[in-house]
Structures are given as structure tokens and as C-alpha cells.
C-alpha positions in Angstrom: -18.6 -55.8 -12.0 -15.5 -56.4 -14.5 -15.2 -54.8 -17.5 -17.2 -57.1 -20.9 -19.8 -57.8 -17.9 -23.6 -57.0 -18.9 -25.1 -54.3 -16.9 -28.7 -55.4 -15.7 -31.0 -52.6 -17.0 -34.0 -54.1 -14.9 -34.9 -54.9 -10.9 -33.2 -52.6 -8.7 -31.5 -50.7 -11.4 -34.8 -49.5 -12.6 -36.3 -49.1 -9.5 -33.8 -46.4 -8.0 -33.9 -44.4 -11.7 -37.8 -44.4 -11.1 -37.7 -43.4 -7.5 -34.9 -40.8 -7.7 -35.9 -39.7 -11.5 -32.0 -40.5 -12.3 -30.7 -40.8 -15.6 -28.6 -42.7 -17.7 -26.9 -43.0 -21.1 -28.3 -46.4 -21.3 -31.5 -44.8 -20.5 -31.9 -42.3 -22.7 -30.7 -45.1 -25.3 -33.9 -47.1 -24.3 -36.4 -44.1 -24.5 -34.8 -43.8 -28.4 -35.0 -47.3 -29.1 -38.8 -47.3 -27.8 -39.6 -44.2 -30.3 -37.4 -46.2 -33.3 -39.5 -49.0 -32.8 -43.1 -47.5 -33.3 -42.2 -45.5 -36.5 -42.5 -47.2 -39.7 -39.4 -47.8 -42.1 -37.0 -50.4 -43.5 -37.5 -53.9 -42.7 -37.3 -56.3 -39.8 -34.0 -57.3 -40.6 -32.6 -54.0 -40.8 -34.6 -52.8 -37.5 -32.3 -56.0 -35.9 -29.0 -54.8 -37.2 -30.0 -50.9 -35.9 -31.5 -52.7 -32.3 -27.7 -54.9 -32.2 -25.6 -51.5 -33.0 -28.1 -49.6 -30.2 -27.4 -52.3 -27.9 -23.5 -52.3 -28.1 -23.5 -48.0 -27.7 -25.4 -49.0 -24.9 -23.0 -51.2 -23.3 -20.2 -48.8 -24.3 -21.6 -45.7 -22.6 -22.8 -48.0 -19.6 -19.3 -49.3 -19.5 -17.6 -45.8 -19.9 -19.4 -44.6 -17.0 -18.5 -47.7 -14.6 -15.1 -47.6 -15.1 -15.1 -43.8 -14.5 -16.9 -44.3 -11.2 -15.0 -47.3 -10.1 -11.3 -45.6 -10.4 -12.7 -42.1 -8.8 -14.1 -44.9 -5.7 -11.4 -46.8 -5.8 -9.0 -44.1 -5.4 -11.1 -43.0 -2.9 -11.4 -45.9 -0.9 -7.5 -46.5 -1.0 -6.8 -43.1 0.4 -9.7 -43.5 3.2 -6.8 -45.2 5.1 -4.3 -42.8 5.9 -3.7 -39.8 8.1 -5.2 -36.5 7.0 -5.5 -33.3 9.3 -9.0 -34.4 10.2 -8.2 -37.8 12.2 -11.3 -38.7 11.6 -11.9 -42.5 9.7 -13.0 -42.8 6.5 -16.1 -44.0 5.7 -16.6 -47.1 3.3 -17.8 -47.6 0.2 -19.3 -50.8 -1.3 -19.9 -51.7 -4.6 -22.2 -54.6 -6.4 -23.4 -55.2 -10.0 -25.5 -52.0 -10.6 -25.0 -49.4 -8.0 -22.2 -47.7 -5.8 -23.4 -47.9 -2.6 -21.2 -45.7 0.6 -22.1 -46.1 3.6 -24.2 -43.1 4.0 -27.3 -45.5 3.4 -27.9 -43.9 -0.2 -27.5 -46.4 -3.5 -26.8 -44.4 -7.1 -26.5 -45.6 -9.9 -22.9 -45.1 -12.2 -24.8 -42.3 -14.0 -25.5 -40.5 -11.3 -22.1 -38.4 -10.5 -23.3 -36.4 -13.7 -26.6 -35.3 -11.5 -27.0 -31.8 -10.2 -27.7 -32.2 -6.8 -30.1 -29.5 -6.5 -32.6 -31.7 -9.2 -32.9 -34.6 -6.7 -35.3 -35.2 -3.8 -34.2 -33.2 -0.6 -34.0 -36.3 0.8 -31.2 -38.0 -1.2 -29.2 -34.9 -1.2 -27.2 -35.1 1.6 -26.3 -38.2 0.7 -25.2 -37.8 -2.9 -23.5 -34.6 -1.6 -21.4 -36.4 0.5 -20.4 -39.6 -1.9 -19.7 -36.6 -4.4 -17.2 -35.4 -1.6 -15.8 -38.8 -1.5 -15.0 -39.0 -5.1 -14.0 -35.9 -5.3 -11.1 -36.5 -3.2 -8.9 -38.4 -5.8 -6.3 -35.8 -7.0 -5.2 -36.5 -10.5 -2.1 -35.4 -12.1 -1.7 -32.5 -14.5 1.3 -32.5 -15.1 0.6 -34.0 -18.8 -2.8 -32.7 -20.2 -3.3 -35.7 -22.4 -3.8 -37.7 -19.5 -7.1 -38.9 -17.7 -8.7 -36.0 -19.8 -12.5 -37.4 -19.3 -11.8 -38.1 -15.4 -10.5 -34.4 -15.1 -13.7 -33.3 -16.4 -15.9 -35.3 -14.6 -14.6 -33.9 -11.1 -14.3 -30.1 -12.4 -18.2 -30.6 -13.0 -18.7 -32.5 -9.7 -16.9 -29.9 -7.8 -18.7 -27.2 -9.6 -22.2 -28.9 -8.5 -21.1 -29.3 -5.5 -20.5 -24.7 -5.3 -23.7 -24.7 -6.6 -25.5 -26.6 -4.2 -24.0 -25.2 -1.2 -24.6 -21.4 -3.1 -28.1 -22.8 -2.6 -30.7 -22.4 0.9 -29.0 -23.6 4.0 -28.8 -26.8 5.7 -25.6 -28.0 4.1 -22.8 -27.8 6.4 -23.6 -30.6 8.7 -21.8 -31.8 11.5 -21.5 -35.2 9.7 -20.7 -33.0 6.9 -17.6 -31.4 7.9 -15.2 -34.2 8.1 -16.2 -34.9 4.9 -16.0 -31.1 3.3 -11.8 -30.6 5.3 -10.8 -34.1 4.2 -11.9 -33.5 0.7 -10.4 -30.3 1.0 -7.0 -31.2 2.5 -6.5 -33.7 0.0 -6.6 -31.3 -2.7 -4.8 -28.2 -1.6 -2.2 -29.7 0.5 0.3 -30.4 -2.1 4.3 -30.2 -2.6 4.9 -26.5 -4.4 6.5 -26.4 -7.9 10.3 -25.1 -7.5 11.1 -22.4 -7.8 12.3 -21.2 -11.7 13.6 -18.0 -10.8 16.0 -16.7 -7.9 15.3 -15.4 -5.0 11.6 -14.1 -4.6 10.7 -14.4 -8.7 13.7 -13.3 -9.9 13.7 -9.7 -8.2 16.9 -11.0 -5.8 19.0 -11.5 -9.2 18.6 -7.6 -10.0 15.9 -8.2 -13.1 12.7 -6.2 -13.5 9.9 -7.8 -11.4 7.1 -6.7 -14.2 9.2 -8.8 -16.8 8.8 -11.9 -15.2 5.3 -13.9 -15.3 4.3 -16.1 -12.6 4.3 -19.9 -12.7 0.6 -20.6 -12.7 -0.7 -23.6 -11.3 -1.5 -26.1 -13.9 -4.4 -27.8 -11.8 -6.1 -24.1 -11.6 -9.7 -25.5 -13.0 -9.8 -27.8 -9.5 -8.0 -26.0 -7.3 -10.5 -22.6 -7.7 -13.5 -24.5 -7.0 -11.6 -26.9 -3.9 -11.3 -22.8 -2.7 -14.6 -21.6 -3.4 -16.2 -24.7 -1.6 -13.7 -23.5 1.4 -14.4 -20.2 1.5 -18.0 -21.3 1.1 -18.1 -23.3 4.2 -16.0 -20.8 6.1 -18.5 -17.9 5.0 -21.5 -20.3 5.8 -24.4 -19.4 9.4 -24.4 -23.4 8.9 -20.5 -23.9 9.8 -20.3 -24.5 14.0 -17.3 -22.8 14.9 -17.3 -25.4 17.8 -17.4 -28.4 15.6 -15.6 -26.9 12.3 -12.8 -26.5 14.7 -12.0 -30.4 15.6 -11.0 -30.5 11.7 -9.7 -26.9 11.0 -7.0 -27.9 13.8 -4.0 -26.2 14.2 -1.7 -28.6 11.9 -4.7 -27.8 8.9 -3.6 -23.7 9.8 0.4 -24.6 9.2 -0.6 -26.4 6.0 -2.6 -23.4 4.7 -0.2 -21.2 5.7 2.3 -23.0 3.6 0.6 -22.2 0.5 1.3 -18.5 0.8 4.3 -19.6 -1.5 2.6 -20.5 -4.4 3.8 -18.6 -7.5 0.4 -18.3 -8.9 -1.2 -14.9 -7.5 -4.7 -15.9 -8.1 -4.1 -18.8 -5.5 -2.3 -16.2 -3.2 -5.3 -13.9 -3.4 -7.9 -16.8 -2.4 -5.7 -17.9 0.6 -6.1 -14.2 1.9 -9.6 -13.8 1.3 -10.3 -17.0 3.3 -7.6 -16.7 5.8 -8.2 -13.1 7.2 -10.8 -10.3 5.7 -12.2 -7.9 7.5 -15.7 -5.6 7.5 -15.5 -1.7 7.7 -18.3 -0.2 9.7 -20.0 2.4 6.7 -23.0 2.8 8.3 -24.1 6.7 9.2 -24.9 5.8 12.7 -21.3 4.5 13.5 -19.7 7.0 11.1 -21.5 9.4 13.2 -20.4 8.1 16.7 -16.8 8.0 15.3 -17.0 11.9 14.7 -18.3 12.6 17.8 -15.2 10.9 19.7 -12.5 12.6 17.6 -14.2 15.6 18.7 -14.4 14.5 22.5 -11.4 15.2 25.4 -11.2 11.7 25.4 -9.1 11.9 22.5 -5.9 11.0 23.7 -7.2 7.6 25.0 -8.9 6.7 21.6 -12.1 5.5 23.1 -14.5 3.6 20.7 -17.9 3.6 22.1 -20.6 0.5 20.9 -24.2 -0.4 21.5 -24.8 -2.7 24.9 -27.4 -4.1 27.0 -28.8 -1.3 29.8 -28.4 -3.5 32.7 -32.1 -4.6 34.2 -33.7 -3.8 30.8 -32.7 -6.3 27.6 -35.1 -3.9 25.7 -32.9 -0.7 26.2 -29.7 0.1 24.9 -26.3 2.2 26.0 -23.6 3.5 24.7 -20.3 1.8 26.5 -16.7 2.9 26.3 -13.7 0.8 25.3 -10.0 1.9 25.4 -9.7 0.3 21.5 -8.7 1.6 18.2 -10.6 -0.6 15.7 -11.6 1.3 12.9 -12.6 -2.7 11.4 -13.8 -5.6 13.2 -12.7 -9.4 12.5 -15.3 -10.6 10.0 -16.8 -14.0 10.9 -16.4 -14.7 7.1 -12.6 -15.5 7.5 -10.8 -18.2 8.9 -9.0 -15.8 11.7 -12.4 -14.1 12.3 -14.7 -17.5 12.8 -12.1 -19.5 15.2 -11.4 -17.0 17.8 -9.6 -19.7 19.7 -7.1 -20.1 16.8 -6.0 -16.4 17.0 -2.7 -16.6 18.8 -1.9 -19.5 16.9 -2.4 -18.1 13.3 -0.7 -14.7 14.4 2.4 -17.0 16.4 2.9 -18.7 12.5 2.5 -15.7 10.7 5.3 -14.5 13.0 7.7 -17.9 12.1 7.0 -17.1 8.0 8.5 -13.8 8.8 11.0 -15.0 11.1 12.5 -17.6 8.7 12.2 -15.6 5.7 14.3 -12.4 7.7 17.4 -15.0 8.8 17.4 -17.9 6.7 15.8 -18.5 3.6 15.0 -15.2 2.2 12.7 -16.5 -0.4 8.9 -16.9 -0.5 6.4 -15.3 -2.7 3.5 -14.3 -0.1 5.6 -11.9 2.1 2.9 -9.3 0.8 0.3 -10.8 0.9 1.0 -11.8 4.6 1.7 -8.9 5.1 -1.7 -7.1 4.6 -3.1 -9.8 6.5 -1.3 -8.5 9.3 -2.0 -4.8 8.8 -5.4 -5.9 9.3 -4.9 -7.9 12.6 -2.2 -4.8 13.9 -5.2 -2.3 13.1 -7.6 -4.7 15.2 -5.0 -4.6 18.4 -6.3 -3.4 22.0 -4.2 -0.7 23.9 -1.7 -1.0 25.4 0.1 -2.6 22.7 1.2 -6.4 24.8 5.0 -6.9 24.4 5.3 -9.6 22.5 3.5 -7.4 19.2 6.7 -4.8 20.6 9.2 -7.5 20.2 7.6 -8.7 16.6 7.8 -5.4 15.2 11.6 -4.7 16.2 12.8 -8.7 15.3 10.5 -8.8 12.1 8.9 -5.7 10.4 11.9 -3.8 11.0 14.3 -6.3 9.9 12.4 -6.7 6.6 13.3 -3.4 5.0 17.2 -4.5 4.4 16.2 -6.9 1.8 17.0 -6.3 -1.8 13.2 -7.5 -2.6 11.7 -4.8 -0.5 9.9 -3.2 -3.2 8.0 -6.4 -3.7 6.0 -6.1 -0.3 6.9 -2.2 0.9 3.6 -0.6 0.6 2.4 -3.5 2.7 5.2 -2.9 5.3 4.8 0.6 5.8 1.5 0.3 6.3 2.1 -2.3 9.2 5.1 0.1 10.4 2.9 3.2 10.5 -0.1 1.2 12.5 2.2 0.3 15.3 2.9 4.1 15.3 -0.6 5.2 15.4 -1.1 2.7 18.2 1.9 3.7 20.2 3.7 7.2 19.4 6.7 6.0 21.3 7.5 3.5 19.4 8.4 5.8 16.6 12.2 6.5 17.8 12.7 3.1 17.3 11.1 2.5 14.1 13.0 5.4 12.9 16.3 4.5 14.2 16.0 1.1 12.4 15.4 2.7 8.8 18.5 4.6 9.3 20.5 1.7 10.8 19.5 -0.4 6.9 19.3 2.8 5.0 20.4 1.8 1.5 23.3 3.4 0.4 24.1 2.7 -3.6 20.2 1.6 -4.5 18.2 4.9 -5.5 15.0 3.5 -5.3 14.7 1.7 -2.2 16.0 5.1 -0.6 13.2 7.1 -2.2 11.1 4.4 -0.5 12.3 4.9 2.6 11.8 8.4 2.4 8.4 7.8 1.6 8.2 5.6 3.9 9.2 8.3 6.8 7.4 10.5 5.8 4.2 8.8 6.8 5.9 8.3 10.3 6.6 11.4 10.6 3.3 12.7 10.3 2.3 10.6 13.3 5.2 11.5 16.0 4.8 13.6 18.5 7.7 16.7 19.3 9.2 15.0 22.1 9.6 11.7 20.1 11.4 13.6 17.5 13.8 15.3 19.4 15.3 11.7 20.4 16.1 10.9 16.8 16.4 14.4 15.6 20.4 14.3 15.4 20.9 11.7 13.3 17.4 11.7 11.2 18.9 14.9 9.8 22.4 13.9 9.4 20.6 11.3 6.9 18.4 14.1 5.3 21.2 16.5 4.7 23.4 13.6 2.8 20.3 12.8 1.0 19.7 16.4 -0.1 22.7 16.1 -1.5 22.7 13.0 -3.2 23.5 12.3 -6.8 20.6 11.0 -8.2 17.9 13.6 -8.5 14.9 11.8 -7.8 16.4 11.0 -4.4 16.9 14.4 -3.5 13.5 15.6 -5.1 12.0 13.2 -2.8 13.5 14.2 0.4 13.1 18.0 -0.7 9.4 17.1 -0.7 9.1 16.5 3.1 9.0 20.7 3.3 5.6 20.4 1.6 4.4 19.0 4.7 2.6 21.3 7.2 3.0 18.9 10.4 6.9 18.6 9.3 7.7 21.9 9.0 6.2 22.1 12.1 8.5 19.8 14.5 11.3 21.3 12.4 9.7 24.6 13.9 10.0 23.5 17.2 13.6 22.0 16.5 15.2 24.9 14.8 18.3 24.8 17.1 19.4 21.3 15.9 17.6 21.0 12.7 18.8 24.2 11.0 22.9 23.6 11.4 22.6 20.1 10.6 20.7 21.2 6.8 21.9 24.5 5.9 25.7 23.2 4.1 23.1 20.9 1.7 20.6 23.5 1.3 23.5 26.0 0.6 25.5 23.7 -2.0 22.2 22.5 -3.8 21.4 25.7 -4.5 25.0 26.7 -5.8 26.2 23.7 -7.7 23.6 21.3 -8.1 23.3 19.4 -11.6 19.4 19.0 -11.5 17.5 22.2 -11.9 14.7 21.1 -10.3 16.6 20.2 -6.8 18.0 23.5 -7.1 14.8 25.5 -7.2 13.8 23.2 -4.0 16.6 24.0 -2.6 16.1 27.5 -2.5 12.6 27.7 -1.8 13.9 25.4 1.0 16.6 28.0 2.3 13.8 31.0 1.9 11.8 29.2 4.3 14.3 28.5 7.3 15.3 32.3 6.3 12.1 33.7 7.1 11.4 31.3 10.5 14.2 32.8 12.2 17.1 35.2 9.9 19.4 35.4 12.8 19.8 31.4 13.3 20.2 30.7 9.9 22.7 33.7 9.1 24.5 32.9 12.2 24.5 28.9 10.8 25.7 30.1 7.0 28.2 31.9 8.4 29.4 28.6 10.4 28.8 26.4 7.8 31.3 28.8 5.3 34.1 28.9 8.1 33.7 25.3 8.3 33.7 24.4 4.5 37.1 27.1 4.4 38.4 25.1 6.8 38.1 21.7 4.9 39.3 23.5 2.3 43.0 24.4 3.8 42.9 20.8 5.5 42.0 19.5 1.9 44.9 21.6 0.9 47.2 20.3 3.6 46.5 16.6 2.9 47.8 17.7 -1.0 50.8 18.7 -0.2 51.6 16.6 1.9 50.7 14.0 -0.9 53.1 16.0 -3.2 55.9 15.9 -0.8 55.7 12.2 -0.2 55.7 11.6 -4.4 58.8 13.6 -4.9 60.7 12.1 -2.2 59.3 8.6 -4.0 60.6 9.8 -7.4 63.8 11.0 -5.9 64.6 7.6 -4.3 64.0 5.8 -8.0 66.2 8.2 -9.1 69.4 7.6 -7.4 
């Protein structure tokens, strides 16, 4: 129908309003005009001017809607043709005088996209519910928000009918549904990121304060929340065949997704997680209860984690079995990596490539820690033995991301991966330990209290003959940052005497831990500016004192000799200094 056209209001028009109880503007307009017409009033003439004026609103409304309806199909339909990550067709849509009619087999009328879907008859619903998926694949720009203001509406409400519906019973997720749901998905999300307006990662590789600078927020947040809710929706949903959802949430729909991560916007970030990866912690007391009991067992070393099973011969009876795992969580099959078991490798091979790229070329993307958590998740679900390729990972990428300048942006996220891969696998702590020290910052303060931090917790979790590999050089670093400068810095690594299981491989270590500490210990507590590091210290040196007197005497006594003897080579290096200036003078003089 063109625009100026007259819309029939009888025939089939009136027949599907009366069948599906839909509703129009140009309805409701003839309901008023049949109440104006039975009340009494001005005269004939004036009840023709009022009925002409109710006509043309009529026609205006009717008109409004069409035109809505026929760009959102339009768009639609010119779309339908090319390649999305489904690779499924597109179905048609047809259009005549009074009704938009897909090829689903269900006609509505141009009022209808304003109709919740749960108010019509369970057996139009599917129907609408897909042509509402169909229209609410256009993608319109907002870029300027003066622009296609009424058509931005109209698809925030359709997309927020279509939440509610699917909130609704079950049923919904159809197989003929889900090429449908990812295609209108796809077309929505899968979008070209804003630049970037700040340097590297928000500004935080230019030296400014991260808390200073807000995020770019995405501008088509009203759509793009509910395109994620629907996702997550469908992902979450008993109706969604893993077997079938799969053919559409194919590996090049993971890369896409994966993509996103980048956004500036924090709120998208945070969705993308949820839905990518999220995980289920067992709280019940029978499991809580089991858990204790195997601490407690000599089957400790192993860490076994028993679960319910079938008693072979008898379905109705259950046993405890015994699996060499450490999952304190499970996948949950409300998550993209938890519902596609078949995608695993894949999601965890690109996860990998983000990390990969960001370490040795770009350097830049906003999601690191968000990604990051994902995989703290995933490393906590890992079987033992730990394969070699999450060995590799670890030493290529997780180590390699604490020499970045933006480390503070994603280290709580880090360390927590780090200190997984340790609980796993105690022997992996030598190496994770001689990587800090290989990128242990030099002139920035508080990445090096980070790293303290951050050894801290692997210390708690190595084992004495672990530590005696790295023992040497691990305090060589200590002792220099005992001594450092900056006060916090040697608060912090004053602090890792507070810990019982430290103290204790330092116990076990004396021989090579107390020569390598007592010079720091000893100047702190001299000629320290900070009064705090020098109480530390001393309470420090009090404590080596008491674990063995004759060690650390016989070490004091070295470490004096020593410092004298710097002292005369110090003195040495002077005059030879002064000799070289007077001969220098002397030869200007002459």
C-alpha cells in the first residue's frame, strides 16, 4: 500500500482483529466515534465536521503505523539476503493492502507490533514471536538521538515483550525458533567498536589515574541490554537443545562474542561474562559435608572429590565414587562454556589468542579482566594432571602479563589465575616465581607492592623443596626491597614475617635465608627514614635472633666485615678519583 492510500477498515481486516482480539488506533477511533454518535449535542452539521476531523486522525494514525511497519520489514527483508553466523536462509515476508503477512502462516495487522505477546491466543504466539524477531533485526543508528526517535521506541518495546514472553512458561525456544533468536541476535551485537578516546587500555598506559577517567558508554544501551537478556535467556533456557543451538552458536558466532570483550562500556563487559562462562558453587550441607570428610582423609595428597553414582545392577541405589579432580565449582549449564561442552577447547584456544595478541602486539583492550576471571573459573575446573598445553599457556601468557604498565587494571584477576595453577601443581611454583622476579618493577612502587602481594599468596602454597630452588635469588629481591626507598614498599615486604607458613620455610632455610637478609634488616634498623620500617625491622631481627643466636651472630659479624670492606674499597675508588682530578688540573695548568 503507498502512502495517501485508504486503509480498508472492513473484510479481512476486521475479521483477524475479531479472531485474534487485536487492536488498532483506527479501532479504538471507531469505538469513540460509535459512543459520539449516540449522545445528544450540537447539530448534524457539526457532528459532520467532528466525523471528517475523526476520519482524517484516523487515517493519520493508520498511516503512522504502516509506514513504521513497512521500513522495520523492509529493512528486514533487505538484510534476509546476506551471510550471518547462522547460514541459515531468511525467511520471507509478504505484504498486501491490510496485513503483513511472513511466511510463518500468521497474518497481523500494522497495529499489531504494539501487542504483548503473552495477551494473544497460544496459538498465534509463536508466530507473532517470530515476525517480532524479524523486525527486530533492523539496527538503527544512534549516533544522532534526533533521528528515527518513534522507530527506536517501537523496537525497545518489541524487544522488551519479547524478554517478557520468554520470562514466561516454556515452550519458546523452538528448533524453528533458534535461527531466528542468533540471527536476530547477531545482527545486533556484532558491531564495529567505537575507537578508542584514550591511550593504551583507558588511558592507564599514558600514566593518568584510572578512577579519573569514565568509560565510553554505548549509546545504543536501551537495545543492546535487552538483545543480551534475550541471549542469556535462551542460553539459561531447559528449552534450548544444546544439539541444535549449536548449528547457530558455531564457532565463528564464539570469535564474534569474544570480540566484544573490548567494549568500553563495563555494563556490556559484565553481560558478556555472565553469559559466556558462570559457574555454580555446591552450598549444599550434604556436599559441604563430603568435602570435609576428604580434607580429613590420607587421600589428601591426591585431592580426591568423591560424587553420587549409580550402584551397578541396582538404578535405585547409590555410591559414593572417587575422582582424581579438584573442582570446588562445576560448569553451570547456564553459560555459554557450560551448555556446549563441544565448544570448550575452542572458547579456551581464543581466550588464549586475546591474551596472546594483547602480551606481543597490541597491548590494548579493555576486557583483559574480565577474561581473565573467566579463566580463573575454567583453571579451577581443570582435571589432574595439569595437560601441557595449560603448562605452556601459563608461562607464554599469564606470566608474561605482569610486565605491563596496566597491570593494576586486571592483577587481582591474574593472581588469582597464577595461584590456581599453584594449587593444582606445587611444582609449578619455581617457575611462576622466577618469572615475577625476571619483570620485577624497578622504579614503579606500586606494582612492586603488588607483586609482593602477589607472592605472598604463592608462597603460602609451595612446598620446602620447591622453595629451596628459588630461595637464592627470591631473597636477594627481598633484601633490596627491605631496603627500598619508598616506605610502603618495604612495609609490605616486612609484612611477609606475619605469616606463620613463611616463617616456616624460612625456618627450614635458615642457612641461605639468614645471610642473604641480615645487612637489610641490620641497616633498616639503624638508618632507616620511616619509623614504622624501622620497628619492623627490628621485630624482624629479634625473631631470626631467637630461631638460632649463633647463625645470625656469626652472619652480623660477616655482614660488618663485609660492609668495612666496601667501605675501604669505597675509599680506594676516592682516591684514586682524586688522583686522576689533580693530574687533570695539573695538565690545564701548564
Amino acid at each position: 500500500m503507498r502512502a495517501g492510500e485508504e486503509v480498508p477498515t472492513g473484510g479481512l481486516f476486521k475479521s483477524i482483529q475479531a479472531k485474534f482480539g487485536i487492536q488498532s488506533k483506527s479501532g479504538s477511533a471507531d469505538r469513540a466515534d460509535t459512543r459520539a454518535s449516540t449522545a445528544s449535542g450540537p447539530s448534524r452539521r457539526e457532528g459532520g465536521e467532528r466525523e471528517r476531523e475523526r476520519q482524517r486522525e484516523r487515517e493519520e494514525a493508520v498511516t503512522s503505523d504502516r509506514h513504521v511497519v513497512e521500513n522495520a520489514t523492509a529493512s528486514a527483508a533487505d538484510t534476509a539476503g546476506t551471510a550471518d553466523t547462522t547460514g541459515t536462509a531468511h525467511a520471507s515476508t509478504q505484504t498486501d493492502s491490510t496485513v503483513v503477512r511472513p511466511s510463518h502462516g500468521y497474518s497481523v495487522s500494522y497495529g499489531s507490533y504494539n501487542q504483548p505477546l503473552n495477551t494473544l491466543p497460544p496459538t498465534a504466539q509463536q508466530d507473532v514471536f517470530l515476525q517480532k524477531l524479524e523486525l527486530c533485526s533492523v539496527v538503527y543508528d544512534f549516533s544522532s538521538a534526533i533521528k528515527q526517535v518513534r522507530e527506536k521506541e517501537i523496537k525497545r518495546e518489541a524487544l522488551q515483550d519479547l524478554v517478557d514472553y520468554v520470562n514466561v512458561g516454556s515452550g519458546k525456544f523452538t528448533e524453528e525458533a533458534s535461527p531466528a533468536v542468533v540471527r536476530m541476535i547477531s545482527r545486533n551485537l556484532f558491531r564495529e567498536l567505537p575507537p578508542r578516546r584514550h591511550g593504551e587500555m583507558g588511558g592507564a598506559m599514558e600514566g593518568t589515574e584510572v578512577d579519573e577517567e569514565e568509560p565510553q558508554l554505548e549509546p545504543a544501551w536501551s537495545h543492546l541490554s535487552l538483545v543480551y537478556e534475550l541471549l542469556l535467556r535462551y542460553i539459561v533456557s531447559s528449552d534450548t537443545d544444546a544439539k541444535v543451538a549449536k548449528q547457530y552458536v558455531n564457532h565463528q558466532f564464539i570469535l564474534k562474542f569474544l570480540n566484544l570483550f573490548d567494549s568500553e562500556d563495563p555494563r556490556e563487559r559484565d553481560y558478556l561474562k555472565t553469559i559466556l562462562h558462570r559457574y555454580v558453587s555446591f552450598f549444599s550441607f550434604v556436599r559441604l559435608f563430603v568435602c570435609l570428610f576428604v580434607s580429613l582423609s590420607v587421600f589428601l595428597s591426591s585431592r580426591p572429590c568423591w560424587s553420587l553414582a549409580r550402584w551397578p545392577g541396582s538404578p535405585s541405589r547409590l555410591r559414593l565414587t572417587r575422582t582424581i579432580t579438584d573442582d570446588k565449582h562445576e560448569p553451570s549449564p547456564c553459560s555459554v562454556y557450560g551448555k556446549f561442552m563441544a565448544h570448550r577447547p575452542f572458547i579456551r584456544k581464543s581466550i588464549n589468542h586475546v591474551f596472546y595478541r594483547f602480551v606481543y602486539e597490541t597491548e590494548r583492550h579493555n576486557g583483559i579482566a574480565e577474561l581473565l576471571e573467566i579463566l580463573g573459573s575454567i583453571i579451577n575446573g581443570f582435571a589432574l594432571p595439569l595437560k601441557e598445553e595449560h603448562k605452556l599457556f601459563l608461562q607464554r601468557a599469564l606470566i608474561q602479563l605482569h610486565k605491563h604498565k596496566c597491570l593494576p587494571l586486571y592483577h587481582q584477576q591474574l593472581a588469582y589465575c597464577v595461584t590456581q595453577f599453584v594449587e593444582k601443581d606445587s611444582t609449578l611454583a619455581p617457575v611462576i616465581i622466577r618469572g615475577l622476579l625476571k619483570y620485577w618493577p624497578v622504579t614503579n612502587s606500586h606494582k612492586e607492592v603488588l607483586f609482593l602481594g602477589e607472592l605472598e599468596e604463592i608462597l603460602e602454597l609451595t612446598h620446602d623443596a620447591e622453595f629451596a630452588m628459588v630461595a637464592d635469588p627470591l631473597l636477594k629481591q627481598l633484601s633490596r626491597c627491605l631496603t627500598s626507598n619508598h616506605f610502603q614498599v618495604g612495609e609490605r615486604s616486612l609484612f611477609l614475617w606475619n605469616n606463620e607458613y613463611i616463617v616456616q620455610l624460612l625456618h627450614h632455610n635458615k642457612a641461605i635465608v639468614v645471610p642473604l637478609v641480615v645487612g637489610a634488616l641490620e641497616e633498616n634498623a639503624k638508618q632507616h627514614w620511616n619509623s614504622a620500617v624501622q620497628n619492623l625491622s627490628g621485630n624482624v631481627r629479634k625473631m631470626f635472633q631467637n630461631m638460632d643466636p649463633k647463625l645470625y651472630e656469626r652472619c652480623r659479624k660477616q655482614y660488618e666485615e663485609d660492609l668495612l670492606e666496601r667501605k675501604k674499597a669505597e675509599g680506594r675508588r676516592r682516591e684514586v678519583y682524586e688522583l686522576l682530578n689533580e693530574i687533570e688540573r695539573a695538565r690545564r695548568g701548564r
